[in-house]
HTML snippet that shows the backbone in 3Dmol.js (N, CA, C, O; Angstrom):
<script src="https://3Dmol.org/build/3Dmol-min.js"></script>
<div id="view" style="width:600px;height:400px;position:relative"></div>
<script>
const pdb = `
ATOM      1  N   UNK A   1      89.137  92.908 112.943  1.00  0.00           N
ATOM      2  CA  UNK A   1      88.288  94.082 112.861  1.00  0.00           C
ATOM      3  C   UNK A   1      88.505  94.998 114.060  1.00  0.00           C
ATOM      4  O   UNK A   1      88.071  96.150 114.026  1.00  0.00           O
ATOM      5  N   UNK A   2      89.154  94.531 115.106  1.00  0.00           N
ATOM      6  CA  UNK A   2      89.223  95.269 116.517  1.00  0.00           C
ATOM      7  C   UNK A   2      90.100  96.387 116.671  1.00  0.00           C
ATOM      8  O   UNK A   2      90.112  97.365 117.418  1.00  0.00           O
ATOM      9  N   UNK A   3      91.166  95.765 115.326  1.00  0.00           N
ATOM     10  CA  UNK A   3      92.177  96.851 115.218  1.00  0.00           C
ATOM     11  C   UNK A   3      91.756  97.699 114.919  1.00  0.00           C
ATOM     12  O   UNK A   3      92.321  98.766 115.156  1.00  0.00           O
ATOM     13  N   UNK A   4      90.998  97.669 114.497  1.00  0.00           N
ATOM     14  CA  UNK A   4      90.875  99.522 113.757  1.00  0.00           C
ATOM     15  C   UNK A   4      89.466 100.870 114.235  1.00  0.00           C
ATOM     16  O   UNK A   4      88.881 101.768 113.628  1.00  0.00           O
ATOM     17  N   UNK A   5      89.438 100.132 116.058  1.00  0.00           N
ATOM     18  CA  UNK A   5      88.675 100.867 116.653  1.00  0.00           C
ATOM     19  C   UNK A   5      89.515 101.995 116.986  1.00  0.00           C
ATOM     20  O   UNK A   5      90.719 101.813 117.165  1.00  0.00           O
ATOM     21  N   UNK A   6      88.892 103.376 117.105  1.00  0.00           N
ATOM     22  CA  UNK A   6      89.898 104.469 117.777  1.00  0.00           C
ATOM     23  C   UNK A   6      89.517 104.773 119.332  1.00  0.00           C
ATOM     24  O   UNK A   6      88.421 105.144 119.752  1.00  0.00           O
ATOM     25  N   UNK A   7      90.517 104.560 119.960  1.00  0.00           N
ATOM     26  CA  UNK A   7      90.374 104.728 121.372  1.00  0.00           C
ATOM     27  C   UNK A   7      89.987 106.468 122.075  1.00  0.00           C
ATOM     28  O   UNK A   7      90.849 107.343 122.157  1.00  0.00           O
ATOM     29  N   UNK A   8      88.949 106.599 122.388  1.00  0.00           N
ATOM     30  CA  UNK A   8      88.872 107.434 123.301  1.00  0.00           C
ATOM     31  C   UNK A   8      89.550 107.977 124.721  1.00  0.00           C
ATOM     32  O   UNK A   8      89.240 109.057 125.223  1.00  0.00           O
ATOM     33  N   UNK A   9      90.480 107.099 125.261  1.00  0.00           N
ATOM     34  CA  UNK A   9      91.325 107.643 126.368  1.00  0.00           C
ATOM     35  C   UNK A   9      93.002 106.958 126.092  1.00  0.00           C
ATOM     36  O   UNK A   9      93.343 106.113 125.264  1.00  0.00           O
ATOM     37  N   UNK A  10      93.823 107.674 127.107  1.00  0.00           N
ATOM     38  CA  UNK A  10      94.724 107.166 126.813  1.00  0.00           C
ATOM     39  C   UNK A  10      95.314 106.098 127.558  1.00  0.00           C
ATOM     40  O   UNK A  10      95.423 106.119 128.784  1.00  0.00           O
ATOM     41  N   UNK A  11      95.811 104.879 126.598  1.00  0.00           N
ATOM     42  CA  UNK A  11      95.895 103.077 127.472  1.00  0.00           C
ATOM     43  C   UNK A  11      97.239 103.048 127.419  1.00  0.00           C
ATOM     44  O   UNK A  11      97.657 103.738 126.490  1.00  0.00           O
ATOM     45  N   UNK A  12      98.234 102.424 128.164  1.00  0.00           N
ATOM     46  CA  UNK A  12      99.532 101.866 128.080  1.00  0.00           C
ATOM     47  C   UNK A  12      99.200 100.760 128.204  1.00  0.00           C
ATOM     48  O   UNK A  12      98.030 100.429 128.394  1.00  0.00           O
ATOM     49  N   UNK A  13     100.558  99.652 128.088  1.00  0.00           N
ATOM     50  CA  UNK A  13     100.825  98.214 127.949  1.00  0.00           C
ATOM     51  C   UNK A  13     102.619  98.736 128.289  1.00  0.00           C
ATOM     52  O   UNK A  13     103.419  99.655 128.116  1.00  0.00           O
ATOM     53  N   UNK A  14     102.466  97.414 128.865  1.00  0.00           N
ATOM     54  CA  UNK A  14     103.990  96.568 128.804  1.00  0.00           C
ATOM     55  C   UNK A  14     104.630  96.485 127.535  1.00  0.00           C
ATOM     56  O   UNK A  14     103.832  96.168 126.652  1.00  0.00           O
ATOM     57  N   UNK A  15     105.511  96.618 127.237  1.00  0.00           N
ATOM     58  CA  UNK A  15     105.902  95.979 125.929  1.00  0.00           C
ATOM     59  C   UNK A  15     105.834  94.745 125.224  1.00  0.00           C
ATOM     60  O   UNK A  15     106.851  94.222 125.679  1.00  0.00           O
ATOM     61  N   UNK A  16     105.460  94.085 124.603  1.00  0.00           N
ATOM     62  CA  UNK A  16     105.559  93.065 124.123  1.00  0.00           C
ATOM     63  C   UNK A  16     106.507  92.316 123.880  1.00  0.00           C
ATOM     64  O   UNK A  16     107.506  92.830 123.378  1.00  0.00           O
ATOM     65  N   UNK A  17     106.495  90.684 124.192  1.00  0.00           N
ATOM     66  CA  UNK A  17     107.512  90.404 124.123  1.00  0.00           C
ATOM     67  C   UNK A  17     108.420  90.034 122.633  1.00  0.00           C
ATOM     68  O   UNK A  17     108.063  89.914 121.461  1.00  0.00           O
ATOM     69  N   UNK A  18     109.770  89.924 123.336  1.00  0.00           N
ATOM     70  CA  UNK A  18     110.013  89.883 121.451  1.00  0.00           C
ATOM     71  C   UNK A  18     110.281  92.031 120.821  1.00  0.00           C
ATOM     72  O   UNK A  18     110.835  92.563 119.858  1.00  0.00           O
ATOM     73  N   UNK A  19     109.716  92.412 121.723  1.00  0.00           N
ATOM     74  CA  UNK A  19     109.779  93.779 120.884  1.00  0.00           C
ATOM     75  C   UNK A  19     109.930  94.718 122.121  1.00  0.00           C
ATOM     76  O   UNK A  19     109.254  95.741 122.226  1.00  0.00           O
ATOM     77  N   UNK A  20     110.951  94.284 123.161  1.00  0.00           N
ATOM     78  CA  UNK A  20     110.948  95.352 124.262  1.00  0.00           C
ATOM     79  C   UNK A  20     112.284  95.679 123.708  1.00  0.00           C
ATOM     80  O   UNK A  20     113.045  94.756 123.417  1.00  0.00           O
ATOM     81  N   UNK A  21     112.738  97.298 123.485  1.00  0.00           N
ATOM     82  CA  UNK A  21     113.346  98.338 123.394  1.00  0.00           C
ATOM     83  C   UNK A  21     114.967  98.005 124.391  1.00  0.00           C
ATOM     84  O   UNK A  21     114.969  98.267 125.594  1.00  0.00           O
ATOM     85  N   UNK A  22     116.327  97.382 123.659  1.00  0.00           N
ATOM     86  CA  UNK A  22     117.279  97.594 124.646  1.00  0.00           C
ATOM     87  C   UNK A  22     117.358  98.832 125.304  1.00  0.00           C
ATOM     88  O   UNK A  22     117.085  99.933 124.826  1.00  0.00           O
ATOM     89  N   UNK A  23     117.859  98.498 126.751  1.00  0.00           N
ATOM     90  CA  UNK A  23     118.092  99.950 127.084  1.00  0.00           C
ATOM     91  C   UNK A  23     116.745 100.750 128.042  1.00  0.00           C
ATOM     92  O   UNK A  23     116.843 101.657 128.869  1.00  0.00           O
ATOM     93  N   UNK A  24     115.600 100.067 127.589  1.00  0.00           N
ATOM     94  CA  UNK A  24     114.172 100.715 127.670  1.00  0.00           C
ATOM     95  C   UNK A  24     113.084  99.555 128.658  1.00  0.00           C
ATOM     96  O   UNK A  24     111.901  99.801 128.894  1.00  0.00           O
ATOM     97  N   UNK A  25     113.768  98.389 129.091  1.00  0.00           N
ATOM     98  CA  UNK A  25     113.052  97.079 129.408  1.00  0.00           C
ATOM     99  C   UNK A  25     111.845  97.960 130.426  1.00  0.00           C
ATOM    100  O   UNK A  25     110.672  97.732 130.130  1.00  0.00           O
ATOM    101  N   UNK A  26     112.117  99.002 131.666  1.00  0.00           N
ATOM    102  CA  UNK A  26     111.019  99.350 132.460  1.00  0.00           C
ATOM    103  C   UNK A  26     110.059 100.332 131.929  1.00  0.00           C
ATOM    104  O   UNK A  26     109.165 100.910 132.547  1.00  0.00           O
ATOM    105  N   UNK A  27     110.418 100.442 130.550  1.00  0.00           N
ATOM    106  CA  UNK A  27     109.177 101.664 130.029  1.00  0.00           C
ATOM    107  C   UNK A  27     108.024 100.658 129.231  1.00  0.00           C
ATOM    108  O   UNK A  27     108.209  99.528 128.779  1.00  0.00           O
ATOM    109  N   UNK A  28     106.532 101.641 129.223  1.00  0.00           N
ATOM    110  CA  UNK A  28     105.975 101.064 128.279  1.00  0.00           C
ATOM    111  C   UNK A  28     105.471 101.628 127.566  1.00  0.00           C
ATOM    112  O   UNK A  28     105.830 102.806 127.541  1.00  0.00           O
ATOM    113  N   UNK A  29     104.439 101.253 126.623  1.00  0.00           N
ATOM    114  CA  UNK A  29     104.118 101.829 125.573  1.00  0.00           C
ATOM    115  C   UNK A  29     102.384 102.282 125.151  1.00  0.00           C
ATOM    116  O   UNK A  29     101.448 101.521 125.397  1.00  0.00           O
ATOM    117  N   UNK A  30     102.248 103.344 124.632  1.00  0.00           N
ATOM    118  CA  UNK A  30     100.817 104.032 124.398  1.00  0.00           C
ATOM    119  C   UNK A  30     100.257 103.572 123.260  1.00  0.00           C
ATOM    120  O   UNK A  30     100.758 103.657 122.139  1.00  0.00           O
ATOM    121  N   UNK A  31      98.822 102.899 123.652  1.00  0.00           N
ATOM    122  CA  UNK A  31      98.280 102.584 122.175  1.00  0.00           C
ATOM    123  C   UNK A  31      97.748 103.584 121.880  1.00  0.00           C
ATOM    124  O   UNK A  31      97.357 104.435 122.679  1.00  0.00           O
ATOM    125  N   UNK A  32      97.643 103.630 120.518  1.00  0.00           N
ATOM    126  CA  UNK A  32      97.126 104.706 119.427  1.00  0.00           C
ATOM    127  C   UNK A  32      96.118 103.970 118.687  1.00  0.00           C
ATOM    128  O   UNK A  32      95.110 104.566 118.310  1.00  0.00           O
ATOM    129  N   UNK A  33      96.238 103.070 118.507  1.00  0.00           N
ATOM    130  CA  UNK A  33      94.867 102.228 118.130  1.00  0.00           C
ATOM    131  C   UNK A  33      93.977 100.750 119.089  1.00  0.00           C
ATOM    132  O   UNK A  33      94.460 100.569 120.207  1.00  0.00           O
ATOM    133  N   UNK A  34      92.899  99.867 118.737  1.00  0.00           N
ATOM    134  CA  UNK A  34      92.550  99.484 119.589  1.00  0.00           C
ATOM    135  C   UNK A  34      92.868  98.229 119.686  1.00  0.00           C
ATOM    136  O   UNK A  34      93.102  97.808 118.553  1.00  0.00           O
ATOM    137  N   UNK A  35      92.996  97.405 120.489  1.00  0.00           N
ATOM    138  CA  UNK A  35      93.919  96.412 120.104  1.00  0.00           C
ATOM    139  C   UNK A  35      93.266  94.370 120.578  1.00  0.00           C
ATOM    140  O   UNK A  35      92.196  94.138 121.141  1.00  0.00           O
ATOM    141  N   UNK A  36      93.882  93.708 120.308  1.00  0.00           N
ATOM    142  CA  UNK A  36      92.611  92.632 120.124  1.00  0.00           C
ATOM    143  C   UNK A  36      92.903  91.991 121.729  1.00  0.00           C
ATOM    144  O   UNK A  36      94.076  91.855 122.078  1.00  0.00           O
ATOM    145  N   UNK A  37      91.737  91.594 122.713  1.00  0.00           N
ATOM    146  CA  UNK A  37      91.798  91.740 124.175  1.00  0.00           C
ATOM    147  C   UNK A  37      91.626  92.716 125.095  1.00  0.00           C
ATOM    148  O   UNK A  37      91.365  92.665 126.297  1.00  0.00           O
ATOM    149  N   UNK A  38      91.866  93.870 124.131  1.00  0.00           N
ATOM    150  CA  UNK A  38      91.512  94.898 125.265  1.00  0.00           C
ATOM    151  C   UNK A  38      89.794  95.158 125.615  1.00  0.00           C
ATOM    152  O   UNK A  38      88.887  95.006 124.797  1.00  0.00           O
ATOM    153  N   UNK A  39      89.653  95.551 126.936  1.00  0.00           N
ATOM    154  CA  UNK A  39      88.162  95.565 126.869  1.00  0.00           C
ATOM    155  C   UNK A  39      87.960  96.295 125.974  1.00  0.00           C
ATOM    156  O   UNK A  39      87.853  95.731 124.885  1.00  0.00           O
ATOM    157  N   UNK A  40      87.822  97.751 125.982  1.00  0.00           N
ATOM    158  CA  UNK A  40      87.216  98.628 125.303  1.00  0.00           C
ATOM    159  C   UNK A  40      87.293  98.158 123.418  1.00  0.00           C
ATOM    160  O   UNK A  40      86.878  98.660 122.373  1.00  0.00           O
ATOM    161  N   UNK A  41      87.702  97.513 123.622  1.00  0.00           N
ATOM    162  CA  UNK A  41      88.392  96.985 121.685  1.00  0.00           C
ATOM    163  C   UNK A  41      86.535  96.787 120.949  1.00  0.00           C
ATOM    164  O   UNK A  41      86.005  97.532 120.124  1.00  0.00           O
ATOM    165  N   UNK A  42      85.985  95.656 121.554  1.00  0.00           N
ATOM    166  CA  UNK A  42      84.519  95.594 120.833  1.00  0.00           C
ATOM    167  C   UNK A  42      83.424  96.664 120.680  1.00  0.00           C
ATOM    168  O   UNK A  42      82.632  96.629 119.738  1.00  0.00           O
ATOM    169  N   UNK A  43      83.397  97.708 121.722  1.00  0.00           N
ATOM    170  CA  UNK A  43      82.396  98.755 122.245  1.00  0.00           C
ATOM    171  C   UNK A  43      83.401 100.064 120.958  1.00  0.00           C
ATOM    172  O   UNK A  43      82.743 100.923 120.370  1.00  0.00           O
ATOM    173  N   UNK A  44      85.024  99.951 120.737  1.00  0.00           N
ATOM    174  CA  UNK A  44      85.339 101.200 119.686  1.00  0.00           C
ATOM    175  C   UNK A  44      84.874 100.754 118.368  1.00  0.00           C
ATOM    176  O   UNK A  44      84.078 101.292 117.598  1.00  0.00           O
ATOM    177  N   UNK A  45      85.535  99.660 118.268  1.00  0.00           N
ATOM    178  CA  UNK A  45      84.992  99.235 116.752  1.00  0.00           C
ATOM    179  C   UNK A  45      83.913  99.378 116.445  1.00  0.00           C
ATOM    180  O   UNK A  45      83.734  99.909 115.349  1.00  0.00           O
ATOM    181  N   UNK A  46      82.676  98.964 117.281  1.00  0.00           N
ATOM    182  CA  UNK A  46      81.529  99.092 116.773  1.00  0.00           C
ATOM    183  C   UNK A  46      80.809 100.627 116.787  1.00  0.00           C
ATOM    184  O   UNK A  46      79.668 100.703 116.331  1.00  0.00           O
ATOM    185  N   UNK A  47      81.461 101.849 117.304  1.00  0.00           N
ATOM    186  CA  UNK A  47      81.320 102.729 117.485  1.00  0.00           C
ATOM    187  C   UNK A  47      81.769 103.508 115.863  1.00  0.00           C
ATOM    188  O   UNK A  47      81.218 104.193 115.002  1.00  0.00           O
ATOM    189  N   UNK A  48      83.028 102.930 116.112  1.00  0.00           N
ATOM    190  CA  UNK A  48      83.359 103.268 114.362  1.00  0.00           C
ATOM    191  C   UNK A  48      82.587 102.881 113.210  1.00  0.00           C
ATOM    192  O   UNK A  48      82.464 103.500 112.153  1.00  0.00           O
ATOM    193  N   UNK A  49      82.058 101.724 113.564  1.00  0.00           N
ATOM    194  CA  UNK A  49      80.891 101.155 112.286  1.00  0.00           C
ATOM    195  C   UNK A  49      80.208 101.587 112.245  1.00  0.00           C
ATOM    196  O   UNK A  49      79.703 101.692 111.127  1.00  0.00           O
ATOM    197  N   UNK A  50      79.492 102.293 113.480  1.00  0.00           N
ATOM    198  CA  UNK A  50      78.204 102.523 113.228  1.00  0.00           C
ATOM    199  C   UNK A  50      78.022 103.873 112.693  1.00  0.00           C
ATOM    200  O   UNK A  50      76.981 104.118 112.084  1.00  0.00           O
ATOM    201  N   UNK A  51      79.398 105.272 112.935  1.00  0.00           N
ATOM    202  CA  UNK A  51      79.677 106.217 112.338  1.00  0.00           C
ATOM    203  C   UNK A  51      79.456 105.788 110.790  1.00  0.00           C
ATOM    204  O   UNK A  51      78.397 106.062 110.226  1.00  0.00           O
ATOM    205  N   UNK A  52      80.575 105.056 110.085  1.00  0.00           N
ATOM    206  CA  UNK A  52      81.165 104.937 108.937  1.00  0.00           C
ATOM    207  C   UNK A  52      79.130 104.469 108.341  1.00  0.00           C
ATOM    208  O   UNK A  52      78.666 105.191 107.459  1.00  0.00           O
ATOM    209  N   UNK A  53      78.522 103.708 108.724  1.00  0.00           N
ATOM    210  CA  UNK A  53      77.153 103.321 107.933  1.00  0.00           C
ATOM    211  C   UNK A  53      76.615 104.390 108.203  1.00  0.00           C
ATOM    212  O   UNK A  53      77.010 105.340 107.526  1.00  0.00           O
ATOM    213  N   UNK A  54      75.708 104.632 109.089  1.00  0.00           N
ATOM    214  CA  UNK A  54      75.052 106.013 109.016  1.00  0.00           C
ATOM    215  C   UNK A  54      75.555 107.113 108.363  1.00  0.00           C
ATOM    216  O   UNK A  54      74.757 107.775 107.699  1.00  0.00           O
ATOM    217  N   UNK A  55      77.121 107.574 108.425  1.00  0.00           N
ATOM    218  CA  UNK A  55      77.126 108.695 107.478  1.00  0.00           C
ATOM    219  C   UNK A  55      77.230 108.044 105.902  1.00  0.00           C
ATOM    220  O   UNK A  55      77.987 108.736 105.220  1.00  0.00           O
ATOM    221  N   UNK A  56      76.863 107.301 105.421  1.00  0.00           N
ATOM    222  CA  UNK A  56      76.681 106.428 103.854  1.00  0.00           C
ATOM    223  C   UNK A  56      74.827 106.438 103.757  1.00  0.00           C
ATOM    224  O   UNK A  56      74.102 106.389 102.763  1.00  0.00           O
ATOM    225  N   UNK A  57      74.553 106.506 104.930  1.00  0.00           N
ATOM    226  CA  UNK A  57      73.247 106.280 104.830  1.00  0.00           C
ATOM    227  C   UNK A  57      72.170 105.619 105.571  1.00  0.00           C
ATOM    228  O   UNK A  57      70.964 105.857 105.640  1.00  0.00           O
ATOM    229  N   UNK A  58      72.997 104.627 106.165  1.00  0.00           N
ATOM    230  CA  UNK A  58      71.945 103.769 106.569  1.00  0.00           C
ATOM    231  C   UNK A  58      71.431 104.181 107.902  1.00  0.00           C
ATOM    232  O   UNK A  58      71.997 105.039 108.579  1.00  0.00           O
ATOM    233  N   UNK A  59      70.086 103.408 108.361  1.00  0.00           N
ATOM    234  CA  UNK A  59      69.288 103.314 109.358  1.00  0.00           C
ATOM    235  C   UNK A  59      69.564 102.733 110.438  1.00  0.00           C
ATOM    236  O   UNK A  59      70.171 101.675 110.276  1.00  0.00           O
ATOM    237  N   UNK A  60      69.303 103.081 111.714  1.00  0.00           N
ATOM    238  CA  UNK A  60      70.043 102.170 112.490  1.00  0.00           C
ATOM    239  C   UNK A  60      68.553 101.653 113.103  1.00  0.00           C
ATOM    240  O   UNK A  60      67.925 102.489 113.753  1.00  0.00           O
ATOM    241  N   UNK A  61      67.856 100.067 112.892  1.00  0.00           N
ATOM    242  CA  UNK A  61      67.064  99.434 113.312  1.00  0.00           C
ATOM    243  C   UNK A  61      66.902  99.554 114.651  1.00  0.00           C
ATOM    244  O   UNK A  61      67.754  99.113 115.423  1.00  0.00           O
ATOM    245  N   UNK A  62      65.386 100.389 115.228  1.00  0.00           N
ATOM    246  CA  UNK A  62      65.257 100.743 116.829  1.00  0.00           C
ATOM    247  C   UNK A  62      65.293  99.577 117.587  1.00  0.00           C
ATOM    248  O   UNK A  62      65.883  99.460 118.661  1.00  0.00           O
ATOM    249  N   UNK A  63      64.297  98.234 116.691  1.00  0.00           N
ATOM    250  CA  UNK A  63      64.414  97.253 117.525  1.00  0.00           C
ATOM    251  C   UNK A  63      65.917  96.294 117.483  1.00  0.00           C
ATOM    252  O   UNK A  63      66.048  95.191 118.015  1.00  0.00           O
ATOM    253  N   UNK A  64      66.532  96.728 117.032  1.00  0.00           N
ATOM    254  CA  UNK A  64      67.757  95.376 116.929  1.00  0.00           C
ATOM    255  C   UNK A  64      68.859  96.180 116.261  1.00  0.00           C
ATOM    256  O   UNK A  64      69.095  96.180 115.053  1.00  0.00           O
ATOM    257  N   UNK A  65      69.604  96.975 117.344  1.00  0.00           N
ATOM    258  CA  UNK A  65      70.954  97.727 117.266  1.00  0.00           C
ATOM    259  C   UNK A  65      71.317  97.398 116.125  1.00  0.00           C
ATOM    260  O   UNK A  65      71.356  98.270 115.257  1.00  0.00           O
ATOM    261  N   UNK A  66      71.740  95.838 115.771  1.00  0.00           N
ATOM    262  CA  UNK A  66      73.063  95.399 115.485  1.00  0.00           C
ATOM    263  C   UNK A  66      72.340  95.436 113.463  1.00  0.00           C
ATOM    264  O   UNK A  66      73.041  95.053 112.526  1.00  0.00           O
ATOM    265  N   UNK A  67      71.362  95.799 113.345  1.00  0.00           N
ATOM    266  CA  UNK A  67      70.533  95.305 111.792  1.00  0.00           C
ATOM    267  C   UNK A  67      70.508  97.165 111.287  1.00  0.00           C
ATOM    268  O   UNK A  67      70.084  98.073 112.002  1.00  0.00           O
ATOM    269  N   UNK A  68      71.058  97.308 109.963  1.00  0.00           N
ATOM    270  CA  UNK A  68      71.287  98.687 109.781  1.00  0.00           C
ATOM    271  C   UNK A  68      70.245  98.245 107.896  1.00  0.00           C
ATOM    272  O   UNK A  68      70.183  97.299 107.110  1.00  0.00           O
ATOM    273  N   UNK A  69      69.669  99.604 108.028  1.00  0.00           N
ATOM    274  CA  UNK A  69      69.166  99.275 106.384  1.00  0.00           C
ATOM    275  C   UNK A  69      69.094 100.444 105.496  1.00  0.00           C
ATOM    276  O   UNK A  69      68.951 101.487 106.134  1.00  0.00           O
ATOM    277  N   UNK A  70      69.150 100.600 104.173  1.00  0.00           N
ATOM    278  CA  UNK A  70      68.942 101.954 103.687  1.00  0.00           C
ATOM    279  C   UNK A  70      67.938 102.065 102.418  1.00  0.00           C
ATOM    280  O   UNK A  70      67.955 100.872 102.116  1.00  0.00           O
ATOM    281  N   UNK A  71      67.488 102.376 101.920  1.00  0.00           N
ATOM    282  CA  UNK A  71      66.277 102.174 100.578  1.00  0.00           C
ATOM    283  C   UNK A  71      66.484 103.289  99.630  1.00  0.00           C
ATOM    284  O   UNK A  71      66.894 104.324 100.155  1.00  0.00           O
ATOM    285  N   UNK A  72      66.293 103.314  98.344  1.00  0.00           N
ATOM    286  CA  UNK A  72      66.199 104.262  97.821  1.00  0.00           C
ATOM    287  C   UNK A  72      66.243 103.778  96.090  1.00  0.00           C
ATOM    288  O   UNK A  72      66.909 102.847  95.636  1.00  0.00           O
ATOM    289  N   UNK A  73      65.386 104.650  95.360  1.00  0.00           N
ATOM    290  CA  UNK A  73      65.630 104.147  93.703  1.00  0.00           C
ATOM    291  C   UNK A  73      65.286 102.996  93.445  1.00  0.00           C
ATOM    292  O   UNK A  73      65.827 102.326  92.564  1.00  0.00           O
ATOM    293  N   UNK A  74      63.876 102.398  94.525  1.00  0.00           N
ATOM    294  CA  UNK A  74      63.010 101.065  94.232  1.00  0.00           C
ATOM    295  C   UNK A  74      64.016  99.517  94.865  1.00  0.00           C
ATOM    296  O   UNK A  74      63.518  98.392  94.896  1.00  0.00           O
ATOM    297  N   UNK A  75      65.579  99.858  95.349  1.00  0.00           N
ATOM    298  CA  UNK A  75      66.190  99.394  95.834  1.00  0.00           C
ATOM    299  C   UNK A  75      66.076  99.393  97.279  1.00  0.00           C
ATOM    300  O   UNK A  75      65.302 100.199  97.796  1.00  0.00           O
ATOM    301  N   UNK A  76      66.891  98.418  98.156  1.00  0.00           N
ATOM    302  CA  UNK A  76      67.034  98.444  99.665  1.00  0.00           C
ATOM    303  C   UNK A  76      68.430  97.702  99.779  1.00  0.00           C
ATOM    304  O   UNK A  76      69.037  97.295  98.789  1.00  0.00           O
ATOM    305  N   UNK A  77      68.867  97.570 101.040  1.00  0.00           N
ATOM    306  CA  UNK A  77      70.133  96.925 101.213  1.00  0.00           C
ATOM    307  C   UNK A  77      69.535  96.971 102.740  1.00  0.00           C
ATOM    308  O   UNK A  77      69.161  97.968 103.357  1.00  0.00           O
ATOM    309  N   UNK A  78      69.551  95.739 103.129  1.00  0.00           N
ATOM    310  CA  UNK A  78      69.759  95.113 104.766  1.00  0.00           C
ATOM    311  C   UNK A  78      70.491  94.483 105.422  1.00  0.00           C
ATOM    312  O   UNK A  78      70.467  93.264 105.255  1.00  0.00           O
ATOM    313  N   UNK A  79      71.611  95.176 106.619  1.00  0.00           N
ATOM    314  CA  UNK A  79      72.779  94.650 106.580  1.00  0.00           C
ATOM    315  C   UNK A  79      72.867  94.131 107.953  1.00  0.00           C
ATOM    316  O   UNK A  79      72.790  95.110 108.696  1.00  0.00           O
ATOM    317  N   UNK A  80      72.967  93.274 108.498  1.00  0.00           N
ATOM    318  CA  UNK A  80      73.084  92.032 109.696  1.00  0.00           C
ATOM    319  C   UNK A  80      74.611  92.585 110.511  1.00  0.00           C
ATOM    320  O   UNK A  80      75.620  92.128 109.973  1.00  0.00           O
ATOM    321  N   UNK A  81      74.729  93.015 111.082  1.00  0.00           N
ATOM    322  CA  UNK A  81      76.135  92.606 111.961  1.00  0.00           C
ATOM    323  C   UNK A  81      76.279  91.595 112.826  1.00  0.00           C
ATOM    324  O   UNK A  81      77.358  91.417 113.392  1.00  0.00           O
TER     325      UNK A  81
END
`;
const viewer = $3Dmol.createViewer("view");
viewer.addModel(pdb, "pdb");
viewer.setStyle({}, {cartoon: {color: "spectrum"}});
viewer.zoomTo();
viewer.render();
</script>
């Protein structure tokens, strides 16, 4: 799920091994997405979730961040992260 946080600044890395560039061994490389270990990886993703539910609808629970809910048409949906 970490992958697919979008990073707000810009991060380099080393290359990975197995996938460093002949020719290129002292350069490295810019992530464009968020990646699994990096700090910022848990704080984007969940930044993205919480976009993607609220604009669908849901509520974001004052007492307990992580509990989102939405009601409507005698229905509800309560969703736990």
């Amino acid at each position: 799920a970490f992958l697919n946080g979008e990073l707000d600044e810009e991060i380099y890395m080393e290359q990975p091994d197995g996938f460093v560039a002949l020719g290129q061994e002292g350069k490295v490389v810019k992530l464009l997405k968020s990646l699994y270990g990096l700090k910022q990886a848990p704080k984007q993703w969940h930044e993205k979730f919480d976009r993607t539910l609220t604009s669908a609808g849901f509520i974001v629970n004052e007492a307990d961040k992580c509990v989102y809910y939405r009601f409507g048409g005698g229905e509800g949906v309560i969703l736990c992260l």
